[in-house]
C-alpha positions in Angstrom: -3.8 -12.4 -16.7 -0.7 -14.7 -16.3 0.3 -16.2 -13.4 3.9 -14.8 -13.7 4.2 -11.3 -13.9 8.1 -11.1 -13.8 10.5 -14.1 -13.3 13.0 -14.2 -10.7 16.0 -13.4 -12.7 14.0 -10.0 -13.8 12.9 -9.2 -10.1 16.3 -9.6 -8.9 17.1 -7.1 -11.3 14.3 -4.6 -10.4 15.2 -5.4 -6.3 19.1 -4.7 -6.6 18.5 -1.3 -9.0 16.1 -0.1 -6.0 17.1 3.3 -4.7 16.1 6.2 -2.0 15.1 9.2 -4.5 14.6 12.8 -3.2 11.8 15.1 -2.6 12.5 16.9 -5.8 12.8 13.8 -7.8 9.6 12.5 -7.3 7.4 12.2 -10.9 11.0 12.6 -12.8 11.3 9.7 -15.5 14.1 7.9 -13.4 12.0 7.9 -10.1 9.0 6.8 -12.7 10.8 3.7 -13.7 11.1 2.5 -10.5 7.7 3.1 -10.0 6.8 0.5 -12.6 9.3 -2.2 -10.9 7.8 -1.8 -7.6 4.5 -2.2 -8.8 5.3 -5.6 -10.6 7.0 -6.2 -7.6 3.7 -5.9 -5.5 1.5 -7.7 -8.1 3.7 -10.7 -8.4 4.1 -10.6 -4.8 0.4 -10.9 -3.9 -0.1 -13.7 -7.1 3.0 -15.4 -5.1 1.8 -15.4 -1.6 -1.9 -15.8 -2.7 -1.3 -19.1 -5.2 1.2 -20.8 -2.5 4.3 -20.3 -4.4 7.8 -19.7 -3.9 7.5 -16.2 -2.3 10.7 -15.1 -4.4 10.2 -11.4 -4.0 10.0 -11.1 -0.2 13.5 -13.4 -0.5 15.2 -11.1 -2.9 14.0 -7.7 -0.9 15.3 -9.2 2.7 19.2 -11.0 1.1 19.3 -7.6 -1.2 18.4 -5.5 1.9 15.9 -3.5 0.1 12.8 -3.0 2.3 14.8 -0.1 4.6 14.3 1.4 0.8 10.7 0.9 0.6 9.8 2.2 3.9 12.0 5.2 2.8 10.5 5.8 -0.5 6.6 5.5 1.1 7.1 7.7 3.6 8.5 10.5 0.8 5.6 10.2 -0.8 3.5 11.1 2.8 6.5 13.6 3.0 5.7 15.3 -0.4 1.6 14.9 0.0 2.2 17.2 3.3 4.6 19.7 2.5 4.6 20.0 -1.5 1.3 18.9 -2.5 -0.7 21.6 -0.9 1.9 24.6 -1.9 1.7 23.5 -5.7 -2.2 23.3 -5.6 -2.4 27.4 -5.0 0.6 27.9 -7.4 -1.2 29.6 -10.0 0.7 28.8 -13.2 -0.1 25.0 -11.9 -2.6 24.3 -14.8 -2.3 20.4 -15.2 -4.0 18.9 -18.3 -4.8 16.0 -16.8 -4.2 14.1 -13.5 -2.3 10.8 -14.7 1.1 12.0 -13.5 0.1 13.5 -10.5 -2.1 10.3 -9.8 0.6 7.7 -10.0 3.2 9.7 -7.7 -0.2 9.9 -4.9 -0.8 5.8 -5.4 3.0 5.4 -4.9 2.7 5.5 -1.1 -0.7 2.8 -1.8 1.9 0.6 -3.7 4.3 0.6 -1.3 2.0 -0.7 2.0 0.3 -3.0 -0.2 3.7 -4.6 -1.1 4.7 -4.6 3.1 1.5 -5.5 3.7 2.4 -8.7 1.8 5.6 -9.8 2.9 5.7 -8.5 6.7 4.0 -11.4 7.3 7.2 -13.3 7.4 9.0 -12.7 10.6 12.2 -12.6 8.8 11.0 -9.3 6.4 10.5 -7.2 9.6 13.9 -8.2 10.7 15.7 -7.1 7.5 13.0 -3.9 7.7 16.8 -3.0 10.5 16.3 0.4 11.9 13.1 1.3 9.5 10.9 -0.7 11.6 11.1 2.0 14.0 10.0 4.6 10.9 7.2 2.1 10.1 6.0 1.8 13.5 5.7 5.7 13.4 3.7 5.7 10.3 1.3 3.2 11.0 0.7 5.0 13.9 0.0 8.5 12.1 -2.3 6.6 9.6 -4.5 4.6 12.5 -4.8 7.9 14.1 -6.1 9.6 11.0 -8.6 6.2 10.8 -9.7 6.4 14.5 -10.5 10.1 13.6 -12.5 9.2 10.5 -10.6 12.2 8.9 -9.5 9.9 5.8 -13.1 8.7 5.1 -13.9 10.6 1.5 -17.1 11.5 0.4 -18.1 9.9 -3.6 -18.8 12.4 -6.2 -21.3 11.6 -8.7 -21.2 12.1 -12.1 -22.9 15.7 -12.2 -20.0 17.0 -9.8 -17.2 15.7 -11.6 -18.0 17.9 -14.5 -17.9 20.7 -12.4 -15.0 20.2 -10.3 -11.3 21.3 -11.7 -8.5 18.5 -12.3 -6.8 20.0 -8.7 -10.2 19.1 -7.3 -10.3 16.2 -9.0 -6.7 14.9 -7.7 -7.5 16.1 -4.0 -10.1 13.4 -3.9 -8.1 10.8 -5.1 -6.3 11.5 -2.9 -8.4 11.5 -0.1 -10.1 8.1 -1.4 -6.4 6.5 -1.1 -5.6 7.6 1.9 -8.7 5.4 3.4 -7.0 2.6 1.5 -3.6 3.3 2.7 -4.6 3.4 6.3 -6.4 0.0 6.3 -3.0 -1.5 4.9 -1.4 0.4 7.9 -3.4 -2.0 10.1 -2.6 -5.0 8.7 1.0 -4.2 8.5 1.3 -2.8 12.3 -0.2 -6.8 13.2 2.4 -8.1 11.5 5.2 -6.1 13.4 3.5 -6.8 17.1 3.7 -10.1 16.4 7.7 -10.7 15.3 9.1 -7.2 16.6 11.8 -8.0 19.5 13.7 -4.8 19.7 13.0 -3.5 23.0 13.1 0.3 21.1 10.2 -0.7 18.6 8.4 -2.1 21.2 9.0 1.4 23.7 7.9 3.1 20.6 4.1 1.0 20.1 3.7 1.2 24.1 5.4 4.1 25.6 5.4 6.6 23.0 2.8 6.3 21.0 0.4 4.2 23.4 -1.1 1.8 20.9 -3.3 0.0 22.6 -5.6 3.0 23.6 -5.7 3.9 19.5 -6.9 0.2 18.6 -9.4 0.3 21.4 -10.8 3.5 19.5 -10.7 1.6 16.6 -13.0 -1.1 17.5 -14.6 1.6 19.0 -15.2 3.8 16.0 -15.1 0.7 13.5 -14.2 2.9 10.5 -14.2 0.0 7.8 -18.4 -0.2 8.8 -21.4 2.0 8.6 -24.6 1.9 8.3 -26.2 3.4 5.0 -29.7 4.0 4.1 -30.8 1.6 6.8 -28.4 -1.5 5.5 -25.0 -2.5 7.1 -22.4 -1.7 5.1 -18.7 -3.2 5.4 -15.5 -1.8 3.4 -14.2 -5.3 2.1 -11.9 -6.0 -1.3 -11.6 -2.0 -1.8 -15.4 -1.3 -1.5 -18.5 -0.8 0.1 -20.7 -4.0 0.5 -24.0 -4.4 2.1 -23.8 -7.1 4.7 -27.1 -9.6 4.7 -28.6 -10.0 8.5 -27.5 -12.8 8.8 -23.3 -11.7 8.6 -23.9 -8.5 10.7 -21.7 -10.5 13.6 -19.3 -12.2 10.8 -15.7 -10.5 11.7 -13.6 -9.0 8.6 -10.3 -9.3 8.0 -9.5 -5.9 9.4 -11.5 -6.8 12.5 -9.2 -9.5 13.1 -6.0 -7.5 12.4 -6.7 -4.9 15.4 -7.9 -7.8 17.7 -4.9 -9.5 16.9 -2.7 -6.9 17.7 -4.3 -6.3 21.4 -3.5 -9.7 22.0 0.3 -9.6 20.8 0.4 -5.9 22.4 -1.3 -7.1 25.8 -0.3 -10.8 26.8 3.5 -10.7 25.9 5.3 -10.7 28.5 7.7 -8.4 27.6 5.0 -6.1 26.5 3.1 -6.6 30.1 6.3 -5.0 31.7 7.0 -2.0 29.5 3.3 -1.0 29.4 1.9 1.5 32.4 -1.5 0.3 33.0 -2.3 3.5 35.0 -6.6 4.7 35.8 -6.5 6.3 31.6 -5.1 3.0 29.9 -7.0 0.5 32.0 -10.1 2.2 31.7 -9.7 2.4 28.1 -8.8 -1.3 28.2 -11.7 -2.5 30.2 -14.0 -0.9 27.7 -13.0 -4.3 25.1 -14.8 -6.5 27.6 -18.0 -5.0 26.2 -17.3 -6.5 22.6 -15.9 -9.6 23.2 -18.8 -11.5 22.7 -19.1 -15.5 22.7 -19.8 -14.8 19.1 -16.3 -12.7 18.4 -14.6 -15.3 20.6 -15.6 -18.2 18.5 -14.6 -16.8 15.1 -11.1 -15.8 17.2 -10.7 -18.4 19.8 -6.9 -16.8 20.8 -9.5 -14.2 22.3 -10.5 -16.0 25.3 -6.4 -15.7 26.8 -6.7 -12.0 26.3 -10.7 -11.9 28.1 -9.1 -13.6 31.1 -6.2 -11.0 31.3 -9.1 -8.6 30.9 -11.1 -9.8 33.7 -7.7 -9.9 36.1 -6.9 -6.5 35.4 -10.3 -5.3 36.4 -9.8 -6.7 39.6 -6.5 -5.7 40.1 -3.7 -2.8 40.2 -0.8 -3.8 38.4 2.4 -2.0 39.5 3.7 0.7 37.4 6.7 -0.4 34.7 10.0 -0.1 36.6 11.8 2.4 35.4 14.9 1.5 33.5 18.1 3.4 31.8 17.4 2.2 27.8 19.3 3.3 25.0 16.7 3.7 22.7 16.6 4.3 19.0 14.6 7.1 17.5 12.7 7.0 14.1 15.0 9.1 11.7 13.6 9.1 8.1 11.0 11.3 8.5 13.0 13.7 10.0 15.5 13.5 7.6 13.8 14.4 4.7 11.9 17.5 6.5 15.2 18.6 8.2 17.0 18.4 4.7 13.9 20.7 2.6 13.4 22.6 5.4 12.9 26.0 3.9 12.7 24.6 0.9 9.1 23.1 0.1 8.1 26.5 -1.8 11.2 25.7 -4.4 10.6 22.5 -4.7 7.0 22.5 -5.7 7.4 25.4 -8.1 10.4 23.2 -10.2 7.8 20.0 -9.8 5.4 22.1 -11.8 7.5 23.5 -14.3 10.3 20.7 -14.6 8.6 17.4 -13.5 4.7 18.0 -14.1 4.7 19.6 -17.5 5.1 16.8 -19.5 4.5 16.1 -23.3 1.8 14.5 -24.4 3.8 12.3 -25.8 5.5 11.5 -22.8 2.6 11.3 -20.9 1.1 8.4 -23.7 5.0 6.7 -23.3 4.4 6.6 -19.4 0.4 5.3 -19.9 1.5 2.7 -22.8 4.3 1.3 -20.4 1.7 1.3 -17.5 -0.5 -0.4 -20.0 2.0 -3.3 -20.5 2.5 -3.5 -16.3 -0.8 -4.0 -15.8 -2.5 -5.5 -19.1 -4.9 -3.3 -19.2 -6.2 -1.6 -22.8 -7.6 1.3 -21.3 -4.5 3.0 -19.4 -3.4 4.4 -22.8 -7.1 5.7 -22.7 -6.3 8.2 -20.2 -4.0 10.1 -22.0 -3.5 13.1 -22.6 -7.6 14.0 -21.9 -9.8 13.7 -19.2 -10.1 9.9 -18.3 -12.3 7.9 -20.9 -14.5 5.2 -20.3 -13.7 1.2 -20.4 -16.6 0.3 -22.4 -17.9 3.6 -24.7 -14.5 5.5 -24.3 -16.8 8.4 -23.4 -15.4 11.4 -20.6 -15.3 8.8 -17.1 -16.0 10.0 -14.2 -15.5 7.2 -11.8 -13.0 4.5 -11.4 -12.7 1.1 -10.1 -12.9 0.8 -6.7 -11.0 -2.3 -6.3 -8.3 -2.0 -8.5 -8.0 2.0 -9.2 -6.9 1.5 -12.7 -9.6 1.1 -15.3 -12.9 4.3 -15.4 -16.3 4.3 -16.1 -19.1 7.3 -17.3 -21.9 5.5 -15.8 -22.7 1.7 -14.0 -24.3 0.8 -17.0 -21.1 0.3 -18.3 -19.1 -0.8 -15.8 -21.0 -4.0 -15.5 -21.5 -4.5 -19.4 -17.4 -4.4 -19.2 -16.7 -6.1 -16.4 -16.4 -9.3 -18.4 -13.5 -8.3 -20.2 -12.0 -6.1 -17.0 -12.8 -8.5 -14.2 -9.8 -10.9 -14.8 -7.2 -8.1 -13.9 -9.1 -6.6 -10.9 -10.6 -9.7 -9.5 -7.4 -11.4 -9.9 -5.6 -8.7 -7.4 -8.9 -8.1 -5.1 -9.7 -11.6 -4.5 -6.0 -13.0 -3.6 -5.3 -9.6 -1.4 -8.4 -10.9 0.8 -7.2 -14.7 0.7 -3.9 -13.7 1.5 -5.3 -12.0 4.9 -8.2 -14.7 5.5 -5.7 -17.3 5.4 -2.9 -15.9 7.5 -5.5 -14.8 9.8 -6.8 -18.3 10.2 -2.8 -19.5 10.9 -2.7 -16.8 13.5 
């Protein structure tokens, strides 16, 4: 794969034509276009920040003003997964003859927080994020509760199943599989904003309203990312499972990092320290992180040892509850906006999205896959249309795809590994600079 997926003249182009769609427009062939420029976008992006080069695209979205459109469009797709989704799955003239379409409106929403995930690591992306921030702040929040409940962990399906399950079952566990993904992006992406957010609302909003800290103590709590599996220590790392050796059991991951990271920000700023109500609940649920900040998690994180001390002073003391204080506080407003304007209207729109917007061709559908095919150079997208997915290396019915890069299918492991020689440039290439990208800017942290 080439180093350059677009040049800057042609993702100045895709940037300025970026637009806020509707519910109803989602999967049309104008809302699929942009599809394909966001996920260059994301993919050069990631090659960008990962290789150490001019990081052109997070330039172009905050001087073109575009990320208020991303965090828009992501959290349309959430809308749509919600409210549509689920009506159009009992519609009973909804027959799909494959999942393709379906699939790449559901991995729109993955798209979208991978790209933020990306460039909010520049202070001056969550300043152009404007008002937004306060709608991303709110959906991080939704998708760390749904981790700290473990309701988006998805079970596999082996290859016996997926002959028996229907294309809507099919697509309901892709689904579920993203949403994992989506939520461990969420984490990443709510670091980012404790660490350069200065609006006194965005900050309310983490503390007072939606009482952050208490979820990310449940998180290292519950660890979701880890579990133990037939005896072994498994850790979800690069978009899969991995057996940890003994000897790594106490290594931190990335996502560790990100959540301990945001206790600090969230805890030992100052202006944090006096919004925050450190009342009997919150300090209890505090003083339970004493238990896991080990000399071992404090060496690989050394910042840790401020926030241990703040730990060990709160135990011993009472702090006074925040003042209280007349604030003219912003309120989150895209989510509301889209379920105020379809309210009543969810019914209609997925029975149109069904007959208008899912009931391609198959000739469409192979137009979509071959232009899909040239976004991500891979042979096998055109594969997957207009049957049931076919396999990388026998072309065979698959019935499992790559975990880490979600694009190319297998029938069995036999042939996943005896194509991974020809596949692994594409998906290595995006796995292994997505973890750099975090390893290294958790190391600067």
């Amino acid at each position: 794969m080439e180093t350059s997926v677009i040049l800057p003249v042609e993702a100045e182009g895709f940037i300025q034509s970026l637009e806020t769609f509707s519910v109803k427009d989602l999967g049309s062939s104008r809302w699929f276009r942009q599809h394909e420029y966001i996920e260059k976008l994301n993919m050069q992006a990631i090659l960008n920040a990962s290789t150490m080069h001019d990081e052109y695209i997070n330039e172009l979205l905050v001087s073109l003003g575009k990320i208020p459109v991303l965090v828009h469009e992501m959290i349309l797709v959430e809308v749509w997964k919600q409210k549509v989704f689920p009506i159009m799955c009992q519609l009973q003239d909804f027959k799909p003859k494959n999942t393709f379409h379906l699939y790449m409106v559901i991995h729109h929403e993955a798209t979208i927080i991978n790209l933020l995930e990306t460039i909010m690591f520049h202070k001056d992306s969550c300043e152009a994020a404007d008002d937004s921030l306060l709608d991303l702040v709110d959906y991080c929040h939704r998708k760390l509760t749904l981790l700290a409940s473990e309701a988006t962990k998805g079970s596999a399906v082996t290859h016996d199943q997926h002959n028996q399950i229907s294309f809507i079952e099919e697509l309901q566990m892709q689904k579920a599989a993203l949403e994992f993904d989506i939520s461990l992006k969420a984490v990443s992406v709510l670091r980012y904003i404790t660490e350069h957010a200065d609006s006194i609302s965005v900050i309310n909003r983490m503390l007072c309203t939606h009482n952050v800290p208490c979820v990310l103590v449940q998180l290292i709590d519950s660890c979701p990312w880890g579990r133990c599996n037939k005896g072994e220590v498994q850790k979800y790392i690069k978009g899969k499972w991995q057996t940890i050796p003994a000897e790594d059991h106490l290594k931190i991951t990335t996502l560790d990092g990100q959540v301990w990271l945001s206790l600090y920000n969230l805890l030992l700023r100052e202006e944090c320290q006096r919004k925050y109500d450190f009342n009997s609940f919150n300090k209890s649920q505090l003083l339970r992180l004493r238990g896991f900040l080990t000399e071992v998690l404090v060496d690989q994180l050394p910042n840790l040892v401020e926030l241990q001390r703040f730990l060990a002073h709160l135990a011993v003391t009472e702090p006074a509850p925040p003042k209280k204080e007349l604030i003219l506080e912003q309120i989150p407003k895209i989510w509301s906006y889209i379920a105020k304007e379809n309210a009543g209207k969810w019914k209609a729109i997925a029975k149109y999205q069904v007959k208008e917007t899912f009931s391609l061709s198959d000739s469409d559908l192979r137009q979509q896959a071959q232009r899909l095919a040239q976004t991500y150079n891979l042979d096998v997208m055109e594969g997957l249309i207009p049957e049931k997915p076919k396999c990388g290396s026998c072309g065979r019915e698959a019935a499992k795809r790559c975990s880490r890069c979600q694009k190319e299918w297998y029938c069995h492991r036999e042939c996943q590994v005896k194509h991974w020689e020809k596949h692994k440039k594409a998906c290595q290439l995006m796995a292994d600079a997505v973890e750099k990208i975090q390893e290294e800017r958790l190391m600067k942290s």
